[in-house]
N, C-alpha and C positions, 0 to 999 in steps of 0.2 A: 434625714428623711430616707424612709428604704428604698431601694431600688429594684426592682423587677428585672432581671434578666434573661431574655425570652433566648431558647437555643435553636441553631439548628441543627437539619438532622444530620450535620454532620460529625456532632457531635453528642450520640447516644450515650456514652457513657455516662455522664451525668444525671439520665435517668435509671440507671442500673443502681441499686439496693443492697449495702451491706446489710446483713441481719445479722444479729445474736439471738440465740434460742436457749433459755433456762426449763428444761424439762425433767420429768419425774415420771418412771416407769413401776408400774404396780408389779408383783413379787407375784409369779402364777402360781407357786407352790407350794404359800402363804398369803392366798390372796387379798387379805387387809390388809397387808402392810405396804410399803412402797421404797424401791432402791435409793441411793442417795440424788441428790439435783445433779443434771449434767448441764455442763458451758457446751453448746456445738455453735459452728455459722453456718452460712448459708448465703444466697445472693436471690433478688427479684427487683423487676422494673415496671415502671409506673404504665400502667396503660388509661386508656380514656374512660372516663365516668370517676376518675382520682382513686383507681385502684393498682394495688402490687400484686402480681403477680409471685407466685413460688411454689416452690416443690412441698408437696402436704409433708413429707419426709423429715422437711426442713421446720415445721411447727409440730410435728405430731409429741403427742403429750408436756404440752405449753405451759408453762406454770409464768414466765414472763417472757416478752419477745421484744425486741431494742432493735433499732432502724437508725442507719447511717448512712447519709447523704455522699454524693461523690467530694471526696476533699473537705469534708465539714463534720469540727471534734464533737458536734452536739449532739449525742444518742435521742432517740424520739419512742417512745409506749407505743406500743400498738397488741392488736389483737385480732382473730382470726376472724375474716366475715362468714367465709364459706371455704368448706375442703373435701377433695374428694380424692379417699383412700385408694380405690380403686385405679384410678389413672394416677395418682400421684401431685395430684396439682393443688393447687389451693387458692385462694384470694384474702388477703390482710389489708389493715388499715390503720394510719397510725392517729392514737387518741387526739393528737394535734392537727387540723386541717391546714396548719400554716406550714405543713412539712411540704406542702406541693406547690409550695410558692415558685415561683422559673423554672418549675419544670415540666419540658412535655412528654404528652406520650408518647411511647412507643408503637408503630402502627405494626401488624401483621403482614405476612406476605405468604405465595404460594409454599406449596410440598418444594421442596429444595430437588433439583436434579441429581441427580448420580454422576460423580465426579466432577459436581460442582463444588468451587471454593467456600466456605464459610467461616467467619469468627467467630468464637466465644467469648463470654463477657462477666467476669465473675470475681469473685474472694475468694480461693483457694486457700483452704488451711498454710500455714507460716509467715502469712503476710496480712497486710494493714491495708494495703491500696491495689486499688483496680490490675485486674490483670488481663492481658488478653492471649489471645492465641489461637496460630489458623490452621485450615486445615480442611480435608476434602470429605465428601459424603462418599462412602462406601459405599452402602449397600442401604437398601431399604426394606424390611418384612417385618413380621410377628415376632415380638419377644415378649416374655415373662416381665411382668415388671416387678423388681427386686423388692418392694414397699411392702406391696399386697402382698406378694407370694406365689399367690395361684390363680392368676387373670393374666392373660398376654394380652396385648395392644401393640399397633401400629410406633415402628420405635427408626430411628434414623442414625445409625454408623457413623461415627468420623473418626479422622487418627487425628485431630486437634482436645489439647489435652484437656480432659474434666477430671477432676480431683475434688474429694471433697473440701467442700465451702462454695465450689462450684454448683452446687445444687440450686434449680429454680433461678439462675443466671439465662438471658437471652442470646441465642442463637443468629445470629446477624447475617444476612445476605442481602446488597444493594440497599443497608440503613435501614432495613425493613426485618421485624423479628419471624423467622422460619421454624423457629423451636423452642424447646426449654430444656437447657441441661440437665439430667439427671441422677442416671449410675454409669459406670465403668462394668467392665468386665473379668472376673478375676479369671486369669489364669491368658489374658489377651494384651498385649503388648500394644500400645498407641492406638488404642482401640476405649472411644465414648460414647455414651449414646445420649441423643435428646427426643423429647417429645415433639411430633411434628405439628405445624397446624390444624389440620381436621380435630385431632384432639383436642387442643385447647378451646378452639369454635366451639366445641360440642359440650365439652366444659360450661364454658359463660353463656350458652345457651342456656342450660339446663337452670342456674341459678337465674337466671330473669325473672322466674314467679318466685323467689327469695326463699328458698327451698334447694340444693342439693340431690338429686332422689340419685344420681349415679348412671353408670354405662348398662345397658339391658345387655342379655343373652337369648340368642333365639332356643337353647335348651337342646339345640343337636350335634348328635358327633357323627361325623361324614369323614369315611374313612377312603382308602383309593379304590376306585373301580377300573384295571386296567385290564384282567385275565380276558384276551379275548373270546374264550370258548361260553364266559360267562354273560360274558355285554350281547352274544348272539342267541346265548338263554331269554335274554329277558328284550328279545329285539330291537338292541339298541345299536343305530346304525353309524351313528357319530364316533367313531373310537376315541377323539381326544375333548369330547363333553361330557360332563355326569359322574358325580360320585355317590358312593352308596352311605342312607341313613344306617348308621351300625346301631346306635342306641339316646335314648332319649331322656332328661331330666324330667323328674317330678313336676313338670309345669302342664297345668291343665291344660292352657289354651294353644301349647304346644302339641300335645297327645291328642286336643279335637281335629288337629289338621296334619299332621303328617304320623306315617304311621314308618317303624322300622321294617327295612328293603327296602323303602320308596329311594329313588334317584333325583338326587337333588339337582339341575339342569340351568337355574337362573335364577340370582337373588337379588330384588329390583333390576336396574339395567347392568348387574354384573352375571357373565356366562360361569359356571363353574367348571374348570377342568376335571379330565378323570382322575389328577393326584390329588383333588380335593380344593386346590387354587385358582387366583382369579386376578385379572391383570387389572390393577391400581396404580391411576395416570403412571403406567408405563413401567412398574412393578410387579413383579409375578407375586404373590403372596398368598398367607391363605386367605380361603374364601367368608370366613368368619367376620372378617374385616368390613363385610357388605353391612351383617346385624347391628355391627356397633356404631354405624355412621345414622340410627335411627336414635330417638329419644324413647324414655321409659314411656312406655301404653301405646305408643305409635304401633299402628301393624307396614310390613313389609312385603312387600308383592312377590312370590317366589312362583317358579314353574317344575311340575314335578315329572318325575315318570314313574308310571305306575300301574301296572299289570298291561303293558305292552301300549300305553296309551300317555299322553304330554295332560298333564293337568295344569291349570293355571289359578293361583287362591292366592291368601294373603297370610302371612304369619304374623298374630301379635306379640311383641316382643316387653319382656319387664324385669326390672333390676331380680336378680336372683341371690337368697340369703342363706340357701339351702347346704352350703359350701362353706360359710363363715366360717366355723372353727377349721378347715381348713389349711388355713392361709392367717397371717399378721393380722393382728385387733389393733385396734386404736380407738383410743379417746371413748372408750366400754370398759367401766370396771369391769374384772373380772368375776363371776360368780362364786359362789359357795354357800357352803351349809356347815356348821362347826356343830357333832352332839357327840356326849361321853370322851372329849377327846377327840376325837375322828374328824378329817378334816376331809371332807368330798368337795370336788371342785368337775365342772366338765372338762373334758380328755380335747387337747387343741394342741394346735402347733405352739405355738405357744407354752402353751405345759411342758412338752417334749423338749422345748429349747433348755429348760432349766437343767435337763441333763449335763449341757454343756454343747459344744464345737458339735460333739462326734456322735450326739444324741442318738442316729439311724443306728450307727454299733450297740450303743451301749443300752438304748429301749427294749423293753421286752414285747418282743415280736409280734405275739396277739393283740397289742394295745395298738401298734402301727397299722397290722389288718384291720383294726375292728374301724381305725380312724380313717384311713385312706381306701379299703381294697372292698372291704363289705359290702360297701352302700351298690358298688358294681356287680358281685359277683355275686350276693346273696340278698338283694334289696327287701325281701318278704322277711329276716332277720335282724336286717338293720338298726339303728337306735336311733333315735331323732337326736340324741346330746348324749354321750357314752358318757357315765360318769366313773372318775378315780381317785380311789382312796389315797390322797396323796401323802399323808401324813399321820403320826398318832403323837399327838401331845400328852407326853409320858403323867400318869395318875394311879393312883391304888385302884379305880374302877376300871382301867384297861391294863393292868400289868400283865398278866398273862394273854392278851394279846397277840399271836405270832405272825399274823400279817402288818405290818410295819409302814408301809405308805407303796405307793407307785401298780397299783392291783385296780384292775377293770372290776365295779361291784356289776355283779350278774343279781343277784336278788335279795332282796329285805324283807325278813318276816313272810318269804315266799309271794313278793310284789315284784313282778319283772322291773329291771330300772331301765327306763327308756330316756327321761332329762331327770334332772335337780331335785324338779318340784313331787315326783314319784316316790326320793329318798326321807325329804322331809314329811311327805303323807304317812309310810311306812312305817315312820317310828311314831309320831304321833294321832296312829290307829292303835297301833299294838296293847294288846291285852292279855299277853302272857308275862311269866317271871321276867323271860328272858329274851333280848332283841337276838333274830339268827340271821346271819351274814355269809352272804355266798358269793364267790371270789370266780374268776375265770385268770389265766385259761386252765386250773385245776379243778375247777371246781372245792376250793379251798374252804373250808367252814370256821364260823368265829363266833361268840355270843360275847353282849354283853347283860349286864344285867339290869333290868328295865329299871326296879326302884333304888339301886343303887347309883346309875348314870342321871334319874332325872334329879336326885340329892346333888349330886359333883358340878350337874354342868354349869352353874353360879361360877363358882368356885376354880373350875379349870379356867371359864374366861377372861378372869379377875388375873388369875395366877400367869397367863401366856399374854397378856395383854389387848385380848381380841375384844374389838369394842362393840360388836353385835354379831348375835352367834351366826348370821346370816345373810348374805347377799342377791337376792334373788330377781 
């Protein structure tokens, strides 16, 4: 007869989660096809409602995912419920309900103090069994988080070591979880970071209507407001409150309510400094921190200054996609269009990576501006999905050819290309001999030839093994 063995908390580790992760990453610069399978691990533990907790990091692009028990040789299926790229977290479940048999959750607990002790709790790559290690909370502020790319979140310092396989492993202070391990810092010596509670809260928030929708952005960059000859410009009497709106995202319900030069003064019950920051239970950080402790469509109550006068309204805040190819895709095929050969794909970090390590050296410059600097400095030019000719799948209808792949297309058949679906219109409007192709940043010229490309492109896709000329 089995036995039920109920734990205490004084003995967490038992609910702590080896993972194995078999994943497969799509080729951006070939985008049908797909790299080889990789082995990685990983760590998460069990919380209430019989769910694991982990790092999205630690599942992203899953092809299968195997779960082990503390001390126990029997691997378990399981599969992702819910993940959120953006913070980094995720929630799995394993296809057997009898994997939660004796064990309990793990409960949550406050923002961890500064220079308080804590443990980590994980699989670190070279080992089979549980590992621990302690160690102090440094610092607490705004960091990048290395998944996504180009989202910062509230992130928590320690010199207790996280190594990978340590990823989506619990954070331990007084048997109560305070974080979730996640990256290191290159080029930082005894130096990890975890995700702290408000995060994850706001996380398993968000999934309760069985849905995902992500961390909102309130769409404003608030930059420091300290010159004093300026702050008595605009009769502001507080020297060390209020920083200045410098520029706004494309979000509507952002632009109905604040306008750039307004002085941002107070975001719900958090005051804003003049460097732009805001004291979070007893951390100085920035003041950004205030938006994201809201859910997608929620509005937040802000107070302004604005033409010598304190206004008080509400900002509504919502997940922002407008950035995506910015920053790390996941679990999104990548797009494309294959014709005459020509392989166009959108222009994304992502893409850039395929360069290699050293991609910012070795990218061609315009293609870096048009992805990153544009959208800022010349937004009435901007392209909603910059597309680039990544490649030419060598044929007798493109041999002479001399743009060769890695080229921003500026226009088809004299169709500005703004996304994908612009490229794909363009040739199948065309009603001349000859398709005409225009290249930046030369403004480069190429044709191919209409009745010849639409006889080959059978035949090229047959020949390069692309199994539909199109991903859209």
């Amino acid at each position: 007869m089995a036995v039920t063995v109920l734990l205490s908390a004084a003995e967490p580790e038992r609910s702590v989660v080896q993972i194995i992760t078999f994943s497969q990453q799509p080729v951006y610069d070939l985008p049908w096809r797909f790299d080889a399978v990789r082995r990685s691990g990983g760590t998460g533990f069990v919380i209430k409602g019989r769910r694991i907790v982990t790092n999205a990091h630690v599942v992203g692009w899953a092809r299968q995912i195997l779960l082990r028990r503390y001390q126990d040789p029997q691997p378990y299926l399981a599969r992702v419920r819910f993940v959120g790229h953006d913070c980094d977290l995720a929630l799995i479940e394993p296809e057997d309900e009898s994997f939660f048999d004796g064990l309990e959750p793990l409960d949550f607990g406050p923002l961890p103090k500064v220079r308080s002790t804590v443990v980590t709790y994980g699989y670190p790559a070279g080992g089979e069994q549980i590992s621990y290690t302690r160690g102090v909370v440094s610092r607490i502020e705004l960091q990048t988080y290395v998944h996504i790319g180009n989202r910062g979140f509230l992130a928590v310092q320690t010199d207790a070591a996280i190594n990978p396989g340590n990823s989506g492993g619990p954070v331990m202070q007084d048997d109560r979880v305070v974080g979730v391990a996640f990256q290191g810092m290159p080029g930082l010596e005894n130096a990890g970071f975890f995700i702290p509670p408000p995060l994850v809260e706001h996380f398993l928030k968000d999934v309760e209507d069985g849905r995902y929708d992500g961390f909102p952005v309130a769409g404003v960059r608030v930059v420091p407001l300290q010159n004093p000859a300026y702050r008595r410009f605009l009769n502001l009497t507080q020297d060390r409150v209020g920083a200045r709106v410098d520029s706004l995202l494309p979000i509507a319900g952002t632009r109905e309510v604040i306008q750039p030069e307004d002085v941002l003064l107070q975001i719900g019950d958090y005051e804003v400094g003049s460097d732009g920051s805001t004291m979070f239970e007893g951390n100085r950080v920035f003041s950004g921190v205030a938006f994201q402790l809201a859910q997608h469509g929620e509005s937040v109550p802000i107070k302004l200054w604005r033409k010598g006068e304190a206004v008080s309204t509400s900002l509504p805040v919502e997940v922002y996609e407008g950035d995506r190819l910015l920053g790390n895709q996941y679990d999104r095929l990548p797009r494309y269009y294959v014709y005459g050969g020509l392989i166009f794909t959108p222009l994304s970090l992502d893409y850039l990576k395929t360069l290699g390590r050293d991609w910012r050296d070795l990218a061609n410059q315009e293609i870096v501006y048009e992805l990153y600097y544009r959208r800022h400095e010349s937004p009435a030019t901007a392209r909603t999905e910059p597309i680039i000719l990544s490649s030419v799948l060598a044929h007798p209808v493109n041999a002479n050819f001399k743009v060769t792949g890695r080229a921003l297309v500026d226009r088809v058949n004299g169709v500005r290309i703004n996304q994908l679906e612009d490229v794909v219109r363009a040739f199948a409007a065309a009603t001349n001999t000859h398709h005409v192709l225009e290249f930046l940043p030369n403004g480069a010229l190429e044709t191919l030839n209409r009745a010849e490309a639409e006889v080959a492109q059978e035949e090229i896709l047959a020949t390069y093994g692309v199994p539909k000329d199109r991903r859209l």
